[in-house]
BALOBA-1460 file (C-alpha; in Angstrom, 3 decimals):
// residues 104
<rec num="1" residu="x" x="0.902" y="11.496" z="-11.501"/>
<rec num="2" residu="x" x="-2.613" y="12.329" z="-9.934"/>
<rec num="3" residu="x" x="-2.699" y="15.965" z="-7.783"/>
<rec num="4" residu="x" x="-3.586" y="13.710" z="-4.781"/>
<rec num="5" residu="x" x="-1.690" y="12.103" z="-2.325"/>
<rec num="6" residu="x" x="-4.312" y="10.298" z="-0.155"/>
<rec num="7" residu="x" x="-7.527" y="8.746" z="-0.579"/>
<rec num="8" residu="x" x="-10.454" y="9.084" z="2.658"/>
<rec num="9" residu="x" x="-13.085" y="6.151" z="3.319"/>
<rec num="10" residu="x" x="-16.760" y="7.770" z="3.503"/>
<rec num="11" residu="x" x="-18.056" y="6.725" z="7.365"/>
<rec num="12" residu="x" x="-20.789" y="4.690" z="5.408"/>
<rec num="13" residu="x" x="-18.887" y="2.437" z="4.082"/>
<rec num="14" residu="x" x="-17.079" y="2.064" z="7.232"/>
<rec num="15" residu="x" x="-20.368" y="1.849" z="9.585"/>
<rec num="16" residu="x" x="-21.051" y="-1.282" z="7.574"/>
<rec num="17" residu="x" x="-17.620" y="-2.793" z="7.166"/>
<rec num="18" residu="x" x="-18.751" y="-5.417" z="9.650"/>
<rec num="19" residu="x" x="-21.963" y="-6.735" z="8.736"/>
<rec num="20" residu="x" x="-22.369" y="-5.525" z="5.119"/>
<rec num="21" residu="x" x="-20.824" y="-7.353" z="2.177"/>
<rec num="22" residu="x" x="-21.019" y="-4.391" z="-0.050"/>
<rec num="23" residu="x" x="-19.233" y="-2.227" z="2.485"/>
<rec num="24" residu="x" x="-16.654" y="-4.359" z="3.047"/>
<rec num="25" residu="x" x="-16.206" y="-5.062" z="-0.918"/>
<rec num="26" residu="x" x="-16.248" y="-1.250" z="-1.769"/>
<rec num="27" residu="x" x="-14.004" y="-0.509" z="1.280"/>
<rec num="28" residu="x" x="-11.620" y="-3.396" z="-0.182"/>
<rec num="29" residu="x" x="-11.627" y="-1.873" z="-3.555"/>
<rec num="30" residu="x" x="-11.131" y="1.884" z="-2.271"/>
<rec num="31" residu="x" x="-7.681" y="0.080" z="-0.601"/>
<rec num="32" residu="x" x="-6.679" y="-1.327" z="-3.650"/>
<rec num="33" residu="x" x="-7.149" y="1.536" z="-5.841"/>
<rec num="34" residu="x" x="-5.019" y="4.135" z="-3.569"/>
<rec num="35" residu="x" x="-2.296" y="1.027" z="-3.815"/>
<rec num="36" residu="x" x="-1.945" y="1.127" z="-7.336"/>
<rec num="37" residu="x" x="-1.218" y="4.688" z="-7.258"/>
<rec num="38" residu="x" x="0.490" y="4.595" z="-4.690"/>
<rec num="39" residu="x" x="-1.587" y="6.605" z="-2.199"/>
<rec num="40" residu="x" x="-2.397" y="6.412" z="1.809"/>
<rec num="41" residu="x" x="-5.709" y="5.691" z="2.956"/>
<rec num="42" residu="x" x="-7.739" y="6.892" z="5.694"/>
<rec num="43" residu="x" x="-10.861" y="5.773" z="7.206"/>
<rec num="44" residu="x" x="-13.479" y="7.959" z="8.750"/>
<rec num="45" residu="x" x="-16.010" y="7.551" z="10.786"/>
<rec num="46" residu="x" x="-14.712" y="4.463" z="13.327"/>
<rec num="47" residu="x" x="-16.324" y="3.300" z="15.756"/>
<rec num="48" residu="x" x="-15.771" y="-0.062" z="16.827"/>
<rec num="49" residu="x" x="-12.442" y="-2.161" z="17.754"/>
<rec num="50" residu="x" x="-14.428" y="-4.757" z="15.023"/>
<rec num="51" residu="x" x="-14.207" y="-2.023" z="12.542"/>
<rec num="52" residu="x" x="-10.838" y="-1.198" z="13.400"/>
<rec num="53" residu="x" x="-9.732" y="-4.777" z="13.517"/>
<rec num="54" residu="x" x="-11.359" y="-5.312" z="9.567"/>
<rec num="55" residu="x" x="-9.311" y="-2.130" z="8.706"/>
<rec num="56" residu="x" x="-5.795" y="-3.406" z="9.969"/>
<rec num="57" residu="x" x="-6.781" y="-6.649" z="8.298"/>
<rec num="58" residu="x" x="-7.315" y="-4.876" z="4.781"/>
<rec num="59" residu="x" x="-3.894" y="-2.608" z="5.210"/>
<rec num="60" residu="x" x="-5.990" y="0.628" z="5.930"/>
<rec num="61" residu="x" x="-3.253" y="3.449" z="6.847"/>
<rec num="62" residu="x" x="-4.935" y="5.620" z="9.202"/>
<rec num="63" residu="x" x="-8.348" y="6.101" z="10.688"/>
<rec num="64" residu="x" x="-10.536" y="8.375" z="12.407"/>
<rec num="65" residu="x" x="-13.419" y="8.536" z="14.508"/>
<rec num="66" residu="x" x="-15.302" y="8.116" z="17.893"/>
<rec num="67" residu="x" x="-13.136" y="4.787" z="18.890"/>
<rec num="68" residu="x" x="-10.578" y="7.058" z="19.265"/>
<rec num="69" residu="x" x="-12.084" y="10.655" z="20.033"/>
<rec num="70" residu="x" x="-15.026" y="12.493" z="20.766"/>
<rec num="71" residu="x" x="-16.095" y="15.578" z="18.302"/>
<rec num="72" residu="x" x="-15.098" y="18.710" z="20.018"/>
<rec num="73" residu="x" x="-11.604" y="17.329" z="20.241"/>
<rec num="74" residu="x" x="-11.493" y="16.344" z="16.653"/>
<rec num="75" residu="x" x="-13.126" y="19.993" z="15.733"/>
<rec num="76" residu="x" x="-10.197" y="21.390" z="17.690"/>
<rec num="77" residu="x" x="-7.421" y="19.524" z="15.530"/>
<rec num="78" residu="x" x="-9.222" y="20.801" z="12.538"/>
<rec num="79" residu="x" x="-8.443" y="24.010" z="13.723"/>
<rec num="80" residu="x" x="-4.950" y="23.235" z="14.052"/>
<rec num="81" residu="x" x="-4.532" y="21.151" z="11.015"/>
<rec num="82" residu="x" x="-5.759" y="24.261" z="8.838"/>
<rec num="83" residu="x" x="-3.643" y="26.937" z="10.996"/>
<rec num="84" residu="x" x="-0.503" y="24.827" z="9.538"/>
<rec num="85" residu="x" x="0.399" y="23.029" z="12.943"/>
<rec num="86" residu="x" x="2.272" y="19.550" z="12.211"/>
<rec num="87" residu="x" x="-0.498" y="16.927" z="14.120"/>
<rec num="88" residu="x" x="1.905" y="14.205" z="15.440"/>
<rec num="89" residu="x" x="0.177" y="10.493" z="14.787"/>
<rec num="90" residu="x" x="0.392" y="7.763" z="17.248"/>
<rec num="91" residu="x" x="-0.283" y="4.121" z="16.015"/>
<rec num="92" residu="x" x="-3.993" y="3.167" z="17.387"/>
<rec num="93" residu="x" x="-2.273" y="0.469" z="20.000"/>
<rec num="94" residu="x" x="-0.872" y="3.249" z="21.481"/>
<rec num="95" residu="x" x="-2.078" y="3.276" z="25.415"/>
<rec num="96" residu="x" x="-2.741" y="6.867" z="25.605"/>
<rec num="97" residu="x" x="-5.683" y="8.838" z="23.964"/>
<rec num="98" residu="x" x="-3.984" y="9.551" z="20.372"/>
<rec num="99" residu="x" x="-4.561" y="11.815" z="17.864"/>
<rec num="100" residu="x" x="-6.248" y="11.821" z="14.488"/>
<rec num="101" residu="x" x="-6.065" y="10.767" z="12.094"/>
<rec num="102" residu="x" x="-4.746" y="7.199" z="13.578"/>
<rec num="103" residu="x" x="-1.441" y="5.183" z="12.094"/>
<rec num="104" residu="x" x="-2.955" y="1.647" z="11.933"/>
């Protein structure tokens, strides 16, 4: 068993999800790899409801990013996260500003 239990998506692969086939090939392949070890997957660095869309439509777990907060409130979290606070997730429909990192 690998000492991991999640895999994270660079932001440059994700800024280019839309428009680049290499992005969306390497972003695929990331996806497929935390599968077959049975490992979550979050993408960073979202900014678009396109990118978000091509995530959901290649099983992505989570994401995070601008589309669904701005910096200071993701620094804040951080904080949080590292103190040992539980961060609750919301699914990214959800109509309310959620939290990071985002269930998709």
């Amino acid at each position: 068993m690998l000492p991991i239990e999640a895999l994270k998506i660079d932001q440059s692969f994700v800024a280019g999800l839309v428009d680049r086939v290499d992005s969306l090939t390497m972003t695929r392949a990331i996806i497929q790899l935390a599968r077959s070890f049975g490992l979550k997957v979050t993408a960073e660095g979202v900014e678009t409801v396109e990118q978000l869309r091509a995530l959901r439509k290649l099983e992505c777990d989570f994401a995070q990013g601008y589309y669904f907060s701005e910096s200071a409130r993701a620094r804040r979290r951080g904080a949080v996260a590292l103190l040992g606070a539980q961060v609750v997730m919301r699914r990214a429909s959800h109509p309310s500003p959620p939290s990071a990192p985002y269930n998709l």
